[in-house]
Backbone bond lengths (Angstrom), bond angles and torsions (degrees), N, CA, C in turn:
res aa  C-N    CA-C-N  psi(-1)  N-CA   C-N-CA  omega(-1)  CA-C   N-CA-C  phi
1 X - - - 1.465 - - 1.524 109.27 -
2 X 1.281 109.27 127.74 1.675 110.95 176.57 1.373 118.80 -90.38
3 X 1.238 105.80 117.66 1.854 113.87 145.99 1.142 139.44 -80.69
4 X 1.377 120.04 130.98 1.863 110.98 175.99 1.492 107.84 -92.01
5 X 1.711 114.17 121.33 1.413 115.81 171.64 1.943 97.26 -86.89
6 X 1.620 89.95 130.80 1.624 92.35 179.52 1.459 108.04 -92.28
7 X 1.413 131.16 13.53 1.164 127.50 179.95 1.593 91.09 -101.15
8 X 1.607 119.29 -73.11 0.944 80.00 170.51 1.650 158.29 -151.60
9 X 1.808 80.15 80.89 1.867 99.83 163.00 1.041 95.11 94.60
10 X 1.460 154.64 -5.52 1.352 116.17 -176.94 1.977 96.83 -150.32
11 X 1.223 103.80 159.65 1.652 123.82 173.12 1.595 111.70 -58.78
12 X 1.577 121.81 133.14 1.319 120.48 173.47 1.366 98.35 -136.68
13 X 1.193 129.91 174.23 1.327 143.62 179.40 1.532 114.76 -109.88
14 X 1.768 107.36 100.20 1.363 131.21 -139.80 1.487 94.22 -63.09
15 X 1.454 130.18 -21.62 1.582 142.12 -154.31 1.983 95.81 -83.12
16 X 1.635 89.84 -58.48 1.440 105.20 -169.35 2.097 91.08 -55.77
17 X 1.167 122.77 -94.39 1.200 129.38 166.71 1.446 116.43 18.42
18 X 2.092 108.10 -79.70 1.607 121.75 162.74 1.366 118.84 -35.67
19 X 1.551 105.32 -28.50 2.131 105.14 -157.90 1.934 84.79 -86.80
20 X 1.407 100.59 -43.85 1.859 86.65 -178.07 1.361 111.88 -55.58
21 X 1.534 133.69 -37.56 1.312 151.08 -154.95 1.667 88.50 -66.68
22 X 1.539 114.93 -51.28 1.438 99.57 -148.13 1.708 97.35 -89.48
23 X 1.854 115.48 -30.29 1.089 130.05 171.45 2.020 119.10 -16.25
24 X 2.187 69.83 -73.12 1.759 80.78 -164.43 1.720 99.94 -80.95
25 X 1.551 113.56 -15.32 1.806 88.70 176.94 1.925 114.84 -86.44
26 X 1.660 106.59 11.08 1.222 101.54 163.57 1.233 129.32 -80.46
27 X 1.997 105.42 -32.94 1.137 116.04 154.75 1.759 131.91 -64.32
28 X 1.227 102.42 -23.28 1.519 113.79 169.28 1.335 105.12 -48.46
29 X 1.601 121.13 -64.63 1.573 141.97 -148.98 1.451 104.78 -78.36
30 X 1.604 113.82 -15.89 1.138 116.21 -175.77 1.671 120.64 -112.36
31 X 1.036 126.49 -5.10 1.276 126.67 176.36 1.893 91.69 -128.77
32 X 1.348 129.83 5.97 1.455 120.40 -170.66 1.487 124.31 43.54
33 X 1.388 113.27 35.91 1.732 123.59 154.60 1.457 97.96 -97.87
34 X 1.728 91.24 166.29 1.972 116.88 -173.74 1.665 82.93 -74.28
35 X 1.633 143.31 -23.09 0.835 121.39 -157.12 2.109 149.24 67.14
36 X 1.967 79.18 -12.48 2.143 90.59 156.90 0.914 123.16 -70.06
37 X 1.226 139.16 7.14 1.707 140.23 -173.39 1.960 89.22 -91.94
38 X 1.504 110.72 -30.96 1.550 112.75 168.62 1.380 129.14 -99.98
39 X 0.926 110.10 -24.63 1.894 126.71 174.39 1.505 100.66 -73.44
40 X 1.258 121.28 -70.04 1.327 112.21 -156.97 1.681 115.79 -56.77
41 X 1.459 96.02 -46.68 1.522 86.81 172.92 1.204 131.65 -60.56
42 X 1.569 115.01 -37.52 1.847 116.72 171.19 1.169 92.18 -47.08
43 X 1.455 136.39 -61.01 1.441 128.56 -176.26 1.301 116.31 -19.85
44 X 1.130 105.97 -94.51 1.620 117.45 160.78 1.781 128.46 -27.79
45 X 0.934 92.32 -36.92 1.716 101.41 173.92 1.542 89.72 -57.13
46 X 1.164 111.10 -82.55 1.956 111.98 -164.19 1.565 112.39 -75.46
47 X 1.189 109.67 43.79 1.347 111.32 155.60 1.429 132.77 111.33
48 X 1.966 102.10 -20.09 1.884 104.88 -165.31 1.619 87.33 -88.93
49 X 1.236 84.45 173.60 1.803 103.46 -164.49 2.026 81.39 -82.64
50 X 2.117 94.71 159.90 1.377 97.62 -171.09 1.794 104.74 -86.19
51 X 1.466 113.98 -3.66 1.507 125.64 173.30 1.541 111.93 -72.45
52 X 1.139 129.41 -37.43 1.785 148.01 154.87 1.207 125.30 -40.40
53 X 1.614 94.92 -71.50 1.121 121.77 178.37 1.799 119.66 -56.32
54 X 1.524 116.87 -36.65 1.320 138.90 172.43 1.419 93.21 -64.99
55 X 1.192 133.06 -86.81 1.257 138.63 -152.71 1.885 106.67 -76.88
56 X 0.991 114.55 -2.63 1.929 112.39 164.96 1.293 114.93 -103.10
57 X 1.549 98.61 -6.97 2.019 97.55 -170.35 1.527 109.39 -103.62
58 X 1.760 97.16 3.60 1.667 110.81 174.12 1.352 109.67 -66.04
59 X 1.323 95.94 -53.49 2.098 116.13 -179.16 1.927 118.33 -49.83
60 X 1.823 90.38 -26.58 1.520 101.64 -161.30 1.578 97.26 -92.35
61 X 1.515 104.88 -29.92 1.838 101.86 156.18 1.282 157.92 -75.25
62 X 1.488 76.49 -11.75 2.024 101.60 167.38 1.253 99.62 -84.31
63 X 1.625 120.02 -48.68 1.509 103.59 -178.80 1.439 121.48 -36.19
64 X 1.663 99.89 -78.17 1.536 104.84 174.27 1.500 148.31 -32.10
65 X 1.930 92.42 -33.68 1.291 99.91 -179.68 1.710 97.06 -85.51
66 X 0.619 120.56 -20.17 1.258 116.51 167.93 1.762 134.36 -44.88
67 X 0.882 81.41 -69.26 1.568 114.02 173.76 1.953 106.31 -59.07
68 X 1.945 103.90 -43.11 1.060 107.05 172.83 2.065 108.03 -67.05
69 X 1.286 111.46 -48.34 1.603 115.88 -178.94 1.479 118.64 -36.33
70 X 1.384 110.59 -57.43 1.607 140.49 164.54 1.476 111.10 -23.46
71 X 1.965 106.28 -55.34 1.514 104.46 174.50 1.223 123.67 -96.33
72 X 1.093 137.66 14.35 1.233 152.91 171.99 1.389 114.14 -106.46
73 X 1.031 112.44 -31.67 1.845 124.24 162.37 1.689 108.20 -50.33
74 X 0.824 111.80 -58.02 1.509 140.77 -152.25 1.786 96.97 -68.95
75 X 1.528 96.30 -25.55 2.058 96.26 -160.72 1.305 92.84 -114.09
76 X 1.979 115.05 6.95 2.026 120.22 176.56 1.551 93.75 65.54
77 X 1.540 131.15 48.16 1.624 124.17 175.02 1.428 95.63 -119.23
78 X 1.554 126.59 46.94 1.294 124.70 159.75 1.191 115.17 -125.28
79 X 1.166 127.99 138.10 1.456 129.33 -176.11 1.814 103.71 -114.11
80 X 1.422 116.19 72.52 0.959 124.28 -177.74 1.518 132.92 -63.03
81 X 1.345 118.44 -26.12 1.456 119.01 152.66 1.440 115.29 -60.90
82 X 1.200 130.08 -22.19 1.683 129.13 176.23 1.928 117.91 -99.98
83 X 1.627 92.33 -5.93 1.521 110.09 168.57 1.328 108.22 -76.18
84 X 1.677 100.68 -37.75 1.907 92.98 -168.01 1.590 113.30 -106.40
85 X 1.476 102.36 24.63 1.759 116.54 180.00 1.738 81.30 -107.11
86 X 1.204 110.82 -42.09 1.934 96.84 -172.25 1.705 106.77 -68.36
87 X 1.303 90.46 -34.21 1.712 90.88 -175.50 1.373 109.58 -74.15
88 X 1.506 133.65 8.00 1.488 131.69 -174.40 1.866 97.00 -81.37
89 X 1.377 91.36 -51.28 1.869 107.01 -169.36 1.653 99.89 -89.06
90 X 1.673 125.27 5.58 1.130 100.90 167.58 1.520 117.41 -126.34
91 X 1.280 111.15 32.51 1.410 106.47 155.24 1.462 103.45 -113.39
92 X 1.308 132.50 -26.92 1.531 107.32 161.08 1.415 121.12 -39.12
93 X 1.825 112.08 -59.63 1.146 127.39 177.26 1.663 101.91 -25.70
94 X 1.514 120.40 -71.50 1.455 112.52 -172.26 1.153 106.68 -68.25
95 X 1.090 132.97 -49.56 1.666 117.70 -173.06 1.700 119.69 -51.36
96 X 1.320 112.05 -18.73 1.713 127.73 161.25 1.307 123.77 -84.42
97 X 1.340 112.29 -21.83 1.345 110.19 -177.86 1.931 94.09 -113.55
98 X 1.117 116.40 25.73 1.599 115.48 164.39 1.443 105.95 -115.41
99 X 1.113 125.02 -27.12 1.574 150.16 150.89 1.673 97.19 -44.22
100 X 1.276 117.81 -96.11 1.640 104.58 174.23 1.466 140.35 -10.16
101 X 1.997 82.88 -58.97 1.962 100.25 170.61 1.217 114.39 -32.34
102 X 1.655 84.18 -68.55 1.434 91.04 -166.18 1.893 137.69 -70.02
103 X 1.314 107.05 -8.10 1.405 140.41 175.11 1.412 98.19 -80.43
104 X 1.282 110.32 -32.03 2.308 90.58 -164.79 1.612 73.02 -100.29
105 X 1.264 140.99 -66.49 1.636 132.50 -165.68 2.076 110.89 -30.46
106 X 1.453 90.72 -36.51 1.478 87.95 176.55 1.476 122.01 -85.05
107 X 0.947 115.22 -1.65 1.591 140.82 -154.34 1.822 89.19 -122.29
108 X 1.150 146.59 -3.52 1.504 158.21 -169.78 1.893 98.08 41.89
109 X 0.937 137.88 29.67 1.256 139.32 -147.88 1.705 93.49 -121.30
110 X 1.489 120.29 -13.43 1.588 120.89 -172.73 1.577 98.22 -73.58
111 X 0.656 149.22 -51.67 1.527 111.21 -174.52 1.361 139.85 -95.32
112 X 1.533 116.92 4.76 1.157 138.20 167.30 1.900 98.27 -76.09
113 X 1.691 121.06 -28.22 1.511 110.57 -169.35 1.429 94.42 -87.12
114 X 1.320 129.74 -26.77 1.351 137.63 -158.07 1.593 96.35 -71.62
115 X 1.453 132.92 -50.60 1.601 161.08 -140.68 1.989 90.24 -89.27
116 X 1.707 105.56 -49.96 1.487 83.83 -173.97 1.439 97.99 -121.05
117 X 1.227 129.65 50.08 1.552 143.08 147.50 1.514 87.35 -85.60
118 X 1.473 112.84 -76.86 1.981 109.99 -160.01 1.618 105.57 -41.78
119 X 1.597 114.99 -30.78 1.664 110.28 -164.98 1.184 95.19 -82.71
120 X 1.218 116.10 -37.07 2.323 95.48 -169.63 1.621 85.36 -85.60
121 X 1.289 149.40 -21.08 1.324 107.08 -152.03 1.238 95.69 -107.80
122 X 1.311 135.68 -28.59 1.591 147.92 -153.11 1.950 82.25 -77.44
123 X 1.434 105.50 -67.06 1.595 109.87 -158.67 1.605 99.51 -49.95
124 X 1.781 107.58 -42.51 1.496 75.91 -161.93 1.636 119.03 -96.08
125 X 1.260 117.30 -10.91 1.491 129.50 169.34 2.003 104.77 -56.88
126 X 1.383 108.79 -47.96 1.469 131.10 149.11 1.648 98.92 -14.67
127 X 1.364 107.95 -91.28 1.316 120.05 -151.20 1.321 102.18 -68.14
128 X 1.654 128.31 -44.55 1.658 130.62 176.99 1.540 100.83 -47.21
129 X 0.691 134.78 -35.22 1.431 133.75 -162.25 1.867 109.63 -100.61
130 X 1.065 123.45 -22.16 1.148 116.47 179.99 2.162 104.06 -88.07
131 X 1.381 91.43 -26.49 1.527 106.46 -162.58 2.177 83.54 -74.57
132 X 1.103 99.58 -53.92 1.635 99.11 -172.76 1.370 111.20 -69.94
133 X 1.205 131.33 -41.42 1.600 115.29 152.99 1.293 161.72 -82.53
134 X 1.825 101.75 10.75 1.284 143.46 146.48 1.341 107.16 -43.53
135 X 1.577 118.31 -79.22 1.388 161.08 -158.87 1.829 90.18 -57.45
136 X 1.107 119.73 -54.45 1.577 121.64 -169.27 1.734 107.36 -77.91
137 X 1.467 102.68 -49.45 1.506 100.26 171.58 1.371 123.50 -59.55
138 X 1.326 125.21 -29.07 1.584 137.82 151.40 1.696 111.44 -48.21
139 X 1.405 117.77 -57.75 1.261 96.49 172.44 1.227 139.70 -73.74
140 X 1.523 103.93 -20.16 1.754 108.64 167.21 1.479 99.40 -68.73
141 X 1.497 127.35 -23.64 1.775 91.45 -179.14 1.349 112.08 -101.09
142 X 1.557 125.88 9.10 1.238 121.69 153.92 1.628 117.92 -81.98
143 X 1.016 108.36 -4.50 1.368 103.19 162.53 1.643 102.98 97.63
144 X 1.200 112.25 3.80 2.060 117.09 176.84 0.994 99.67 -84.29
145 X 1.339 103.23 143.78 1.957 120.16 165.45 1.476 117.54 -55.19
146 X 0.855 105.12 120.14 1.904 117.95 153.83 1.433 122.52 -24.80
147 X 1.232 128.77 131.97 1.537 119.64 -155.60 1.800 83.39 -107.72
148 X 1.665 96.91 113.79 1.432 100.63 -168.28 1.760 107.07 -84.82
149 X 1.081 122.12 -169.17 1.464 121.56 141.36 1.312 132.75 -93.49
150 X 1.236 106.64 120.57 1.884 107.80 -170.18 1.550 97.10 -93.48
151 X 1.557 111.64 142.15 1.296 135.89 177.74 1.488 114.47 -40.02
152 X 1.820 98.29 -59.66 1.514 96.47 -170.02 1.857 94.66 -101.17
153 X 1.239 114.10 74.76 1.855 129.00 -173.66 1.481 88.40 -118.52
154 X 1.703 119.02 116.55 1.432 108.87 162.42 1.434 114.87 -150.58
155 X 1.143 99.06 154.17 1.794 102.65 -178.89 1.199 137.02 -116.87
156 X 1.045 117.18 -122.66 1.833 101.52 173.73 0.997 123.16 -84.74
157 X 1.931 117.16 -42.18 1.339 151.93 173.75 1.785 105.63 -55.80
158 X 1.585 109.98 -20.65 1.862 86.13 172.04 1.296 80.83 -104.43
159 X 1.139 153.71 14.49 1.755 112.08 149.10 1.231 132.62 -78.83
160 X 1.628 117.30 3.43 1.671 118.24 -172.21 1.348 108.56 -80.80
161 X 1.397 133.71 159.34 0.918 157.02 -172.88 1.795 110.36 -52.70
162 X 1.466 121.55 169.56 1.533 116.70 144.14 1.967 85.91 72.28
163 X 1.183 105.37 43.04 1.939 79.14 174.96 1.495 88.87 -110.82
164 X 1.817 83.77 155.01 1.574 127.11 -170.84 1.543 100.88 -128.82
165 X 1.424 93.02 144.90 1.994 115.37 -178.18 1.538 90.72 -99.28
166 X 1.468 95.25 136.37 1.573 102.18 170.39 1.672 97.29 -133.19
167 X 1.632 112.20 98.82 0.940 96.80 -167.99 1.232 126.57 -91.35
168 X 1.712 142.48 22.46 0.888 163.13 175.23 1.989 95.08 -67.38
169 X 0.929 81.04 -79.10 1.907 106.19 170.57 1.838 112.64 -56.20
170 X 0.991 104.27 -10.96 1.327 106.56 174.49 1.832 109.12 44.07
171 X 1.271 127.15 53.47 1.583 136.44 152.88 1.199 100.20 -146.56
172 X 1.908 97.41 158.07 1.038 120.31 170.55 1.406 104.53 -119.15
173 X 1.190 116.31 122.35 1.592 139.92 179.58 1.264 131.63 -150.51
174 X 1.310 103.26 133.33 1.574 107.33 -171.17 1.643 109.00 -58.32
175 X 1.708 104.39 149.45 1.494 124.51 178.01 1.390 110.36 -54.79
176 X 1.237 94.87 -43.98 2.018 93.23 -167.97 1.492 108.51 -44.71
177 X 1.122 141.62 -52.26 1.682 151.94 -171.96 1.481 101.43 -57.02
178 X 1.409 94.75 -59.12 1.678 108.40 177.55 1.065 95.64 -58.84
179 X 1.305 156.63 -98.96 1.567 134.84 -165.26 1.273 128.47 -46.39
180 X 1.495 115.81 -17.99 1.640 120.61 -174.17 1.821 91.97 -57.64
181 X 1.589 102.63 -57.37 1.529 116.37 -144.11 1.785 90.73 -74.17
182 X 1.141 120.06 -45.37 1.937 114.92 160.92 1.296 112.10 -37.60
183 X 1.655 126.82 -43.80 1.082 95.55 177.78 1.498 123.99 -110.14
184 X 1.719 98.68 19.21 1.608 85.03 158.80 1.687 123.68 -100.67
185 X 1.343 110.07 -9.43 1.621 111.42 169.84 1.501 96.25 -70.75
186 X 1.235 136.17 -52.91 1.744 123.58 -173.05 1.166 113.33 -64.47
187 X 1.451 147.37 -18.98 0.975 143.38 -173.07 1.659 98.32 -91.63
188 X 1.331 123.09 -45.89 1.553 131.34 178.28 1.347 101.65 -60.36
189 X 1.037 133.34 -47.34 1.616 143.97 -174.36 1.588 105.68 -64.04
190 X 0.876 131.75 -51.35 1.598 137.94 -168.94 1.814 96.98 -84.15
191 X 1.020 98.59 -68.25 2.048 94.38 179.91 1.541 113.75 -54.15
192 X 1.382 116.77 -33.90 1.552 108.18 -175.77 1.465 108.76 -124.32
193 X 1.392 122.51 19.49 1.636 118.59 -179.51 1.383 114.87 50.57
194 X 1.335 114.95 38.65 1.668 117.70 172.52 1.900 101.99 -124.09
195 X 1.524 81.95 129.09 2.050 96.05 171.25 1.315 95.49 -51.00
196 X 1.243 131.03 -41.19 1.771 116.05 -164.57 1.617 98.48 101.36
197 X 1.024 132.86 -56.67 1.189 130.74 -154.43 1.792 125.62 -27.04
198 X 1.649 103.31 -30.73 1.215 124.60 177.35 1.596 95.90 -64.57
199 X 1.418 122.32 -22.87 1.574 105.95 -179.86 1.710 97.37 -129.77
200 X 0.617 106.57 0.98 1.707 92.84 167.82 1.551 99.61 -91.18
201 X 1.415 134.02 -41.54 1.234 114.94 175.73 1.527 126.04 -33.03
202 X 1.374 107.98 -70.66 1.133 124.61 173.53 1.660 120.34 -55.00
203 X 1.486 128.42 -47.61 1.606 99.48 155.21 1.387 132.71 -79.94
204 X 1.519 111.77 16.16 1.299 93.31 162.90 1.565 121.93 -88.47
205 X 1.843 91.85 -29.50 1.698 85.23 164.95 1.425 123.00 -83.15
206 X 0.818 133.86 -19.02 1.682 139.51 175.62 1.555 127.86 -65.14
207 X 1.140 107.87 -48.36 1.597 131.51 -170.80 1.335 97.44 -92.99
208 X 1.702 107.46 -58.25 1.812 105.89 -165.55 1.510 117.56 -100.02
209 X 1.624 116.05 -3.29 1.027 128.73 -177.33 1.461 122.26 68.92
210 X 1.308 129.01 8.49 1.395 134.41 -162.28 1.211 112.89 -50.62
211 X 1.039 133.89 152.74 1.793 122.72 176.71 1.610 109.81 -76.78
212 X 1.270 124.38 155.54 1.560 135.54 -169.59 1.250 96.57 -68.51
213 X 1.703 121.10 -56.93 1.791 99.05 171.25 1.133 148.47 -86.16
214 X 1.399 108.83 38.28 1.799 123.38 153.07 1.384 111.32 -129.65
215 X 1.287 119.80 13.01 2.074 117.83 -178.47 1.637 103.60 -83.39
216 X 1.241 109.77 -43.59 1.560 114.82 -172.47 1.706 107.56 -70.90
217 X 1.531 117.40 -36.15 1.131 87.83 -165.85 1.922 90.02 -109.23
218 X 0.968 136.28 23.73 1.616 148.48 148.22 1.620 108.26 -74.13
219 X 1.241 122.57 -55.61 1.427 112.64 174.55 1.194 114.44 -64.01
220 X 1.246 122.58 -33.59 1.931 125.42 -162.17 1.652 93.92 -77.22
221 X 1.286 121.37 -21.87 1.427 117.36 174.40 1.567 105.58 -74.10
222 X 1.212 133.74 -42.54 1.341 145.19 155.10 1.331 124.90 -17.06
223 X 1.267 85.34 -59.76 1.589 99.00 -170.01 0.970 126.36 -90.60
224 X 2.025 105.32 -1.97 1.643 118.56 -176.43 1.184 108.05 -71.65
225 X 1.813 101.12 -52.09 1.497 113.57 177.14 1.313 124.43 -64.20
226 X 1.509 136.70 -58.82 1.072 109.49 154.87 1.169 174.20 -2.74
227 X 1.423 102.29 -57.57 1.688 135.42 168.21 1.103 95.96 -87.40
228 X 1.482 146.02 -27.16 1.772 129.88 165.62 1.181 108.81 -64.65
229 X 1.460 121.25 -30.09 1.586 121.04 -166.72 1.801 93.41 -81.61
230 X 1.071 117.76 -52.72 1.253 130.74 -153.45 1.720 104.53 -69.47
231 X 1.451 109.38 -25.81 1.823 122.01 171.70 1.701 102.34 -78.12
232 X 1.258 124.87 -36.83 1.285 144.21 145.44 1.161 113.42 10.26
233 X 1.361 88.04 -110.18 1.709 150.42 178.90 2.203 102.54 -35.57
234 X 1.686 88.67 -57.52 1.306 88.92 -175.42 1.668 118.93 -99.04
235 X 1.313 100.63 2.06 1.656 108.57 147.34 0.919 129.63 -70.87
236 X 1.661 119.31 -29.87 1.733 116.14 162.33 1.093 126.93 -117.89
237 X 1.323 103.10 10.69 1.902 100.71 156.04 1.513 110.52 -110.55
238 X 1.013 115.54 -43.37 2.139 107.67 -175.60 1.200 109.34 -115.58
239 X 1.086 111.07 22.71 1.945 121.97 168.44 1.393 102.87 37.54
240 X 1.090 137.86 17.70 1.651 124.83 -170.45 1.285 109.10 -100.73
241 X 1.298 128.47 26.59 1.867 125.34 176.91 1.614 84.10 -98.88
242 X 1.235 120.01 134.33 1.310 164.84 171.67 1.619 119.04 -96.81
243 X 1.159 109.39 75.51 1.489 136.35 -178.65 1.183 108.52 -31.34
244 X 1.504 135.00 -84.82 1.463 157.13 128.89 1.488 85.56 24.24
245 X 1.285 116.01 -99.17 1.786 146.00 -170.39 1.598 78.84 -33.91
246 X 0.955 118.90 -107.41 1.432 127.46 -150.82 1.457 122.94 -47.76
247 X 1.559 123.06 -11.13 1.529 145.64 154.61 1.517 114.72 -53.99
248 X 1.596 89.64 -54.64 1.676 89.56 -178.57 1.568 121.92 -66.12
249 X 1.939 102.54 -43.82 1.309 104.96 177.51 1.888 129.72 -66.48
250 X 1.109 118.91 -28.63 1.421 155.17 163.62 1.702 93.69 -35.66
251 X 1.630 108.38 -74.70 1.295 118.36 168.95 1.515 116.55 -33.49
252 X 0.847 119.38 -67.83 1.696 133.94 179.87 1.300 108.94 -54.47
253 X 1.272 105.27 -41.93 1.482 107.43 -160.25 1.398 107.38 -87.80
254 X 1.222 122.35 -28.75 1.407 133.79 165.86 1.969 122.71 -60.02
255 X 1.474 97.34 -34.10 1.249 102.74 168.38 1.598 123.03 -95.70
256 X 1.327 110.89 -6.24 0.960 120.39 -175.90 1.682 120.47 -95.75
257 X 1.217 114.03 -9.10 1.616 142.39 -167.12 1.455 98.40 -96.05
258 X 1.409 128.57 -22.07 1.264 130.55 -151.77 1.774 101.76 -97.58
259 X 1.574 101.51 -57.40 1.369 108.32 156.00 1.396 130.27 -65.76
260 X 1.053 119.66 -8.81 1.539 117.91 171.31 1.500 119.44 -75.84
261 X 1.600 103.83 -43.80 1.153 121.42 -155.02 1.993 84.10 -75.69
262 X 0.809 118.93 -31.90 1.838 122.98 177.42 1.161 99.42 -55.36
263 X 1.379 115.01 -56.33 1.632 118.64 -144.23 1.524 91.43 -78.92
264 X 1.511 130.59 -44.11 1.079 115.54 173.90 1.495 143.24 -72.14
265 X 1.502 114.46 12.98 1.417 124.46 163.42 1.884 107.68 -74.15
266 X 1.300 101.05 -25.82 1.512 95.90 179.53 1.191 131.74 -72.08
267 X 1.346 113.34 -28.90 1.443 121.29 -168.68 1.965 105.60 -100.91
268 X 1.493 110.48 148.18 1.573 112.67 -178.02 1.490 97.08 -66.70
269 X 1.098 100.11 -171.84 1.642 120.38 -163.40 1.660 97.87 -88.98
270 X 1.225 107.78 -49.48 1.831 127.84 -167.44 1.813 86.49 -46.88
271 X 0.910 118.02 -73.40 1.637 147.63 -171.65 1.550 91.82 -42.21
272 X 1.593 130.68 -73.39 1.086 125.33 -173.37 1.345 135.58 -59.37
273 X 1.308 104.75 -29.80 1.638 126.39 167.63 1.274 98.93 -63.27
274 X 1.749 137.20 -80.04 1.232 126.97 175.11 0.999 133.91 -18.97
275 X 1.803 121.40 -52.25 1.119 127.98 165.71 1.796 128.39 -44.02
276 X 1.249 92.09 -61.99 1.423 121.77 166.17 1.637 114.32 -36.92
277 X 1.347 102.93 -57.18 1.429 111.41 178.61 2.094 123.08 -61.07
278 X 1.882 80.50 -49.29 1.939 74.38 168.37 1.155 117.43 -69.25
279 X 1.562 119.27 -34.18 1.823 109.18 177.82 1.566 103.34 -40.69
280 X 1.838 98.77 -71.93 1.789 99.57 -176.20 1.526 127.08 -16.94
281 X 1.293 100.39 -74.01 1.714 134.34 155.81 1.980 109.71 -17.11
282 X 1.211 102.37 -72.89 1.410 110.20 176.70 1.212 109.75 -51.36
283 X 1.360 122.74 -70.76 1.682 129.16 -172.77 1.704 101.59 -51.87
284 X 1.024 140.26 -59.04 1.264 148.83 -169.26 1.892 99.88 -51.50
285 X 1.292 112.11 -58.72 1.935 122.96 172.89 1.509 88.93 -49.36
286 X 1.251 117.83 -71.29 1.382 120.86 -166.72 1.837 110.70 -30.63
287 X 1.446 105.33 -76.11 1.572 113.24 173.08 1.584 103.97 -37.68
288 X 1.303 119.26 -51.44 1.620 112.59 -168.66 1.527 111.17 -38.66
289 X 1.428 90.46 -58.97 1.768 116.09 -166.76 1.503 93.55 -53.66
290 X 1.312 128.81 -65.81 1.421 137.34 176.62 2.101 94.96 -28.42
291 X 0.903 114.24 -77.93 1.368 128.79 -177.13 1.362 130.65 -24.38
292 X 1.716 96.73 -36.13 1.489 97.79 -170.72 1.828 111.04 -121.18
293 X 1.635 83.11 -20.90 1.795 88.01 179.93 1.445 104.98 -53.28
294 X 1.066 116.95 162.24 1.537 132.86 152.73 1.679 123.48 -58.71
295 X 1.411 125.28 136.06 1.437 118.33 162.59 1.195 126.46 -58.33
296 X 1.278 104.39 167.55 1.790 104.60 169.84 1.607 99.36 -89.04
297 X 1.556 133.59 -9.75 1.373 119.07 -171.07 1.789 68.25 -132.69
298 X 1.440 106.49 151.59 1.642 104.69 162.95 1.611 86.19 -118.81
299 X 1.351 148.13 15.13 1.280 101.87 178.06 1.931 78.10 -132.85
300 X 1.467 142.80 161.66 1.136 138.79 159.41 2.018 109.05 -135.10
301 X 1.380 103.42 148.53 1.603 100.80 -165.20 1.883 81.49 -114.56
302 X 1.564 92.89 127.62 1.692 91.93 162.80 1.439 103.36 -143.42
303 X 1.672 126.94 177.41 0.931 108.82 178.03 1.587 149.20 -100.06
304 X 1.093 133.45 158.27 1.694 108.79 -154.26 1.523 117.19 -62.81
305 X 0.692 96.92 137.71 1.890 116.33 173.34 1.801 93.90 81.12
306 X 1.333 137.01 41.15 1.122 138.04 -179.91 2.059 111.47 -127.48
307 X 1.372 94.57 124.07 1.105 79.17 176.55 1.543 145.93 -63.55
């Protein structure tokens, strides 16, 4: 059955649309990313512009994370004093990286930056992650210990200034990092329609050491707020969030976050990261290929100053 999105301009098939909605918020619920590093581009694959598509797939990540926060609340896997130290540096982050949007969109330069942002960052965050959970699943089947975190383990990041105990999370670490990394998921989130989660996971355990069962449902709080600000933000400055679009996906994505977030208590971490990593990996090849192939029209007439 076809729908016309009036944001933007053209008929989709409301079924196909819902199945991505519930798709990527199963994957949302299950690895605890906003899941736009996968939405936006299907977007784009079938046709909506990647300026639309960015700014409607914000709405479709608050849903999810939402819905994801809710169940993770419920099992005490939020570390909410270190949710609202990320959220200090990550609504600047979006309010700078909606500033950008809107600067390269006027500049006609937004979707050519959007096309090789996903290829360097998707491929290589992609590949770190498949290479590091390769490497671990190899040592569990040789039979070597797991390289744990030791208590008194520290690096550069606990010598900065301004440190705060989050004792949910059990470290004490200075704010500055904690706001650095807020404001680089909000700024990534608003310019490329991705929750971040695919990279806030990983520096929160890496850099800040957080334990694995409070990162997933600490970032998904992250990324709730954010992506509300960031659906916001670009509802009243570049009008291009697509109500319709983002209703349907919201739907999906809301039901789809619920079962994920289940399915992913079952599986180890080694296993989920891998997974996680070839999706990244794939979507990122995918955009390349998009990038370099040839069109089916090489020349298109639109009108001036129109996107």
């Amino acid at each position: 059955m076809q729908i016309y999105l009036p944001i933007a301009d053209l008929p989709v098939d409301i079924f196909l649309v819902l199945a991505m909605g519930l798709a990527v918020g199963f994957i949302s619920g299950m690895f605890g990313i906003g899941g736009g590093f996968l939405m936006t581009p299907l977007l784009i694959f079938i046709g909506i512009s990647p300026a639309v598509a960015v700014a409607s797939v914000a709405s479709h990540i608050a849903a999810s994370s939402c819905s994801g926060v809710i169940s993770y609340w419920r099992r005490r896997a939020v570390d909410l004093s270190l949710g609202l130290m990320l959220l200090a540096g990550g609504i600047l982050g979006t309010a700078v990286g909606v500033w950008l949007f809107t600067l390269l969109r006027s500049l006609g330069q937004l979707d050519l930056a959007i096309g090789i942002s996903y290829v360097v960052l998707l491929s290589a965050v992609g590949g770190l992650m498949i290479n590091e959970s390769v490497r671990a699943i190899l040592r569990e089947q040789r039979g070597k210990p797991v390289a744990l975190r030791r208590g008194g383990a520290h690096t550069w990041v606990h010598g900065l200034p301004l440190k705060m105990r989050f004792k949910r999370s059990k470290i004490y670490v200075s704010a500055i990092p904690v706001w650095g990394i807020g404001f680089i998921i909000g700024f990534v989130g608003a310019v490329m329609g991705i929750g971040g989660g695919f990279l806030l996971v990983p520096m929160l355990i890496y850099f800040l050491h957080v334990p694995t069962a409070t990162v997933i449902g600490t970032s998904m709080v992250l990324t709730l707020i954010t992506m509300a600000s960031a659906t916001v933000m670009h509802a009243t400055t570049n009008h291009l969030v697509d109500a319709v679009l983002a209703l349907i996906l919201m739907i999906g994505g809301t039901i789809g976050a619920q079962f994920g977030a289940r399915a992913g208590q079952n599986m180890r971490g080694e296993r989920l990261r891998l997974l996680l990593g070839l999706l990244v990996l794939a979507v990122g090849l995918r955009f390349a290929y998009q990038l370099v192939v040839q069109p089916g029209d090489l020349y298109s007439i639109r009108q001036a100053g129109a996107e």
